[in-house]
C-alpha positions as CSV (number, residue, x, y, z in Angstrom):
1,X,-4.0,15.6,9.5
2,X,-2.7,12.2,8.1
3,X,-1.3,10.0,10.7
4,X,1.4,8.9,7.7
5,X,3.8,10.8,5.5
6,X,4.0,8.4,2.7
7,X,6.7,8.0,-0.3
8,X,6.9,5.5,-3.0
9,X,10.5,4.8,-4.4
10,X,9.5,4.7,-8.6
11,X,12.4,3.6,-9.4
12,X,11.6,0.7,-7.1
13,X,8.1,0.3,-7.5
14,X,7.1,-2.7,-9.9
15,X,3.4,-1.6,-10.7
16,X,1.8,-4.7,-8.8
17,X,-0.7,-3.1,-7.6
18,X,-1.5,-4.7,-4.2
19,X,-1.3,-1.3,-2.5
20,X,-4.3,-0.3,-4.6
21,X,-6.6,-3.5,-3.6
22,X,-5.4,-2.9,0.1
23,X,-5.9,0.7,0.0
24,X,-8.0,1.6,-3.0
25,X,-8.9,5.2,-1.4
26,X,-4.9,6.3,-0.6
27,X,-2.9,4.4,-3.8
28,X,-3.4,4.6,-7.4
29,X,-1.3,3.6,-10.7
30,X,-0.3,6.2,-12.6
31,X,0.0,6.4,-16.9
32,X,3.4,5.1,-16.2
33,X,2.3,2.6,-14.5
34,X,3.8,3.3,-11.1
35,X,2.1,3.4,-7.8
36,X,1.5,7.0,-6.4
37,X,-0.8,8.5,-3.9
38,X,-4.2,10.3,-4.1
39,X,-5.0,10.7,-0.9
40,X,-2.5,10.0,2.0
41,X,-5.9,10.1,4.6
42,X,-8.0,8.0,2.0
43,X,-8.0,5.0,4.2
44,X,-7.4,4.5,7.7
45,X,-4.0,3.9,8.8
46,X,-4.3,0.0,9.8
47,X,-5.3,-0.2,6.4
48,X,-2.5,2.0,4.6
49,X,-0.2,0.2,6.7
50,X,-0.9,-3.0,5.5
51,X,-0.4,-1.9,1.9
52,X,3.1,-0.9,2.7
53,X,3.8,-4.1,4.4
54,X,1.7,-6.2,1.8
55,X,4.3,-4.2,-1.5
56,X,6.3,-7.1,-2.8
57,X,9.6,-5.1,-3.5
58,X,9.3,-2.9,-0.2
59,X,9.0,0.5,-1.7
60,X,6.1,2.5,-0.3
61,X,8.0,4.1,2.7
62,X,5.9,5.4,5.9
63,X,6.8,8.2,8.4
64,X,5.1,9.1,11.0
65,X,4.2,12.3,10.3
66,X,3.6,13.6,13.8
67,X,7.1,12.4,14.9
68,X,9.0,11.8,12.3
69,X,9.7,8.9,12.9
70,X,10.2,5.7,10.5
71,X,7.4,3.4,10.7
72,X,8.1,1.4,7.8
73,X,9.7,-0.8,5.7
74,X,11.6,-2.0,9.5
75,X,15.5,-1.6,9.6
């Protein structure tokens, strides 16, 4: 089971594509593109994580998927 529940805002995402250098196995860009996911257990979380923190407009969105709870972008 994937330690993340991951969401990307697309009307937020800018098509930068740092999450796919950080996370090559997890993130991909789409025709449109706009960052999506291929594989939510494709790299290990440290590593996913780091994507989400590295996105320069903040719009890959992590939940815990275990708990539920909100792991990232911080409040």
């Amino acid at each position: 089971m994937a330690k993340y529940k991951i969401e990307i805002d697309r009307d937020t995402c800018i098509g930068d594509q740092l999450c796919c250098s950080e996370a090559p196995n997890t993130f991909d860009i789409d025709d449109e593109g706009i960052a999506i996911v291929t594989n939510p257990e494709g790299d290990d979380p440290e590593t996913i994580l780091a994507a989400a923190q590295g996105c320069p407009v903040d719009c890959i969105y992590l939940t815990d998927a275990e708990t539920g709870e909100k792991v990232w972008p911080e409040e």
